[in-house]
C-alpha positions, 0 to 999 in steps of 0.5 A: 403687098399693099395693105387692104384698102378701107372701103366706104360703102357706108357713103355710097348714095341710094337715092334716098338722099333726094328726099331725106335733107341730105346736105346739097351742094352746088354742082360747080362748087362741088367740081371746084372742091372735087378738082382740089382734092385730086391736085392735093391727092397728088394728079396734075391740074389737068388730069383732075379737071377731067376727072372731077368734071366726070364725077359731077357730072354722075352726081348730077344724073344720079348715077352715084356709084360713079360720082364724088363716092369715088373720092376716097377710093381714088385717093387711097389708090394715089397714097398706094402708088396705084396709079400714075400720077404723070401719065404722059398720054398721047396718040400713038398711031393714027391711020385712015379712021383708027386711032390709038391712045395710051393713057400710060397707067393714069386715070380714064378721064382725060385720054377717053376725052382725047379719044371722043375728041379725037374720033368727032374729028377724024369721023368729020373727014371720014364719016366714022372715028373709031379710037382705042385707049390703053393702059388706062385706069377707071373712068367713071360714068361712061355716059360722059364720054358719048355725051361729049361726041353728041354736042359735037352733033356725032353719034357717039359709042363707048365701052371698057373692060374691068374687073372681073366679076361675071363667070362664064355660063355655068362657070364658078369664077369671074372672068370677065367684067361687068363691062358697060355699053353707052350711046348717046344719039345727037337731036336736032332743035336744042332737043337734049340727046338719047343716051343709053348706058348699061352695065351687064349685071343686074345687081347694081355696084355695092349692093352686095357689100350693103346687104351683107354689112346689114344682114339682109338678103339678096333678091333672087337671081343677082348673085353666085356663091363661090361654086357659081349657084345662084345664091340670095346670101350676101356674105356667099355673094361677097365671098365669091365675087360675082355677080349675075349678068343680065339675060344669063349667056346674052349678058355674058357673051357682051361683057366678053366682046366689051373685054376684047373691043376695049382689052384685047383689041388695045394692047391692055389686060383682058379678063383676070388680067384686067384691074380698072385701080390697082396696075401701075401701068395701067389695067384696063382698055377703053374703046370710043367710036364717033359716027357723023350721020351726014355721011350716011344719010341727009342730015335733016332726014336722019334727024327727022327720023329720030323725032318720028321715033322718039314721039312715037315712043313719048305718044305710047300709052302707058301700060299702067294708069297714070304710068309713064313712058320715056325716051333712054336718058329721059329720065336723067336728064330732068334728074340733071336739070333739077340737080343743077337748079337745086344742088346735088344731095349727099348722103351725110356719110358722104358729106362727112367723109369728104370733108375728113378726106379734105382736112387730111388733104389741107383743102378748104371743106365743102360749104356748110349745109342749108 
């Protein structure tokens, strides 16, 4: 049995970081350090290419959970011989709009990204791509898959299973994952895309592990203790695994129809089965749909249609005075544009694990701070 992993949640960003003088560094400097730092952990150039550009990418939207943090897990589950580091990924069939892809037990980011390529494509024929990917491992912020089919002008869908942390209603152990939905809806004239991407549990990754580390307790209604009661106690949430889903049966019911779309419907592990780190072979299954809107409707109505929605969301009258009111992804996009102006800030925890992971590895150390 492989020894525990340390775990880092000490380094995880809170978004305090944004404002407190935390170490900056350039979005392409950190992917040139990221990128490094995979090749050293042993991943082929490509498959760290891919990966450190998803990472970044996180950061860059503030979705820190899913950013450059995962460094020394992923590194730690290299050095166990969790992952695969010369996945041979492929197409393994194809016929009419479906498409499957195996990513034979390496990490998530270069076969989701053939997948999304492979669905633009094949929606630009059919009107509608719809690729499965297997065997897989963890793929970060799925943000940055639909993403790549709306500049490729396709509404872009996608979802995965993962570990099991969400119990059936009234249920006392995890079956299913907190398993994301993400779009992304292309906009005509330069507009940036719509981009929604949900998890199904309302207590955000790693608040559990920091509540119980400092003593605190939790808000009501995100966590079960192991007989499966509602529980504010960090250490009975961190005892029991499992989290809340959102809007109670509705959330569960979605987390189970994520786990057979990307689980049961590509050959992967569905439910207890499933592992987006530690199976070799790979744990866990992704599913991306590309759809071409030209093959329902004229392409200039269906944008136009779009706009009308989204200055009818942008012309809303806030319920507050001095609110505001955004169209989904709004949000991150000037998130992402102040963090490509400025760089991205880290946690110096983070900055510092980073840079004691790069010495182990013999890769040249971030840039010192400002």
């Amino acid at each position: 049995m492989a020894a525990p992993q340390k775990t880092y949640w000490h380094c995880l960003p809170t978004g305090a970081e944004e404002a407190d003088g935390s170490p900056r560094v350039a979005s392409e400097s950190l992917r040139r350090f990221t990128s490094s730092l995979l090749v050293a952990a042993g991943l082929t150039p490509e498959d760290a290419r891919d990966t450190a550009a998803c990472l970044v990418h996180a950061d860059l939207r503030a979705v820190g959970t899913h950013g450059v943090f995962r460094l020394m897990q992923y590194a730690d589950s290299i050095n166990a011989g969790e992952i695969n580091l010369r996945p041979n990924v492929r197409l393994l069939r194809e016929s009419g709009a479906i498409c499957l892809v195996d990513a034979d037990g390496g990490y998530g980011y270069r076969p989701t990204f053939m997948a999304v390529d492979k669905a633009v494509e094949i929606a630009g024929e059919q009107g509608v791509g719809c690729v499965g990917v297997r065997n897989s491992h963890h793929f970060g912020m799925a943000a940055a898959f639909v993403l790549r089919a709306a500049e490729a002008g396709a509404i872009g869908f996608v979802t995965t299973n993962s570990l099991a942390i969400i119990a059936p209603t009234g249920g006392s152990r995890g079956v299913v994952g907190n398993n994301p939905y993400a779009f992304a809806i292309p906009r005509a004239r330069g507009r940036r895309p719509v981009v929604v991407d949900i998890a199904l549990t309302d207590a955000k990754f790693g608040g559990v592990p920091i509540a119980a580390a400092a003593g605190r307790q939790l808000a009501p209604g995100l966590a079960l203790d192991p007989q499966g009661r509602p529980t504010i106690d960090a250490q009975e949430a961190l005892r029991s695994g499992l989290l809340t889903s959102i809007g109670g049966p509705k959330g569960y019911g979605l987390a189970l129809v994520a786990e057979i779309l990307a689980g049961a419907l590509t050959g992967s592990p569905v439910g207890r089965d499933s592992h987006s780190h530690r199976h070799r072979t790979g744990g866990v299954g992704h599913l991306v749909i590309a759809i071409r809107p030209e093959a329902f409707i004229d392409r200039d109505a269906f944008d136009e249609a779009v706009e009308n929605l989204c200055t009818q969301v942008a012309e809303t009258e806030p319920a507050q005075p001095g609110g505001s009111v955004y169209v989904p992804g709004e949000l991150g996009w000037q998130t992402f544009d102040r963090r490509q102006r400025d760089g991205i800030p880290l946690p110096r925890a983070l900055y510092d694990e980073l840079n004691l992971l790069a010495a182990r590895l013999n890769v040249e150390a971030l840039p010192a701070p400002n």
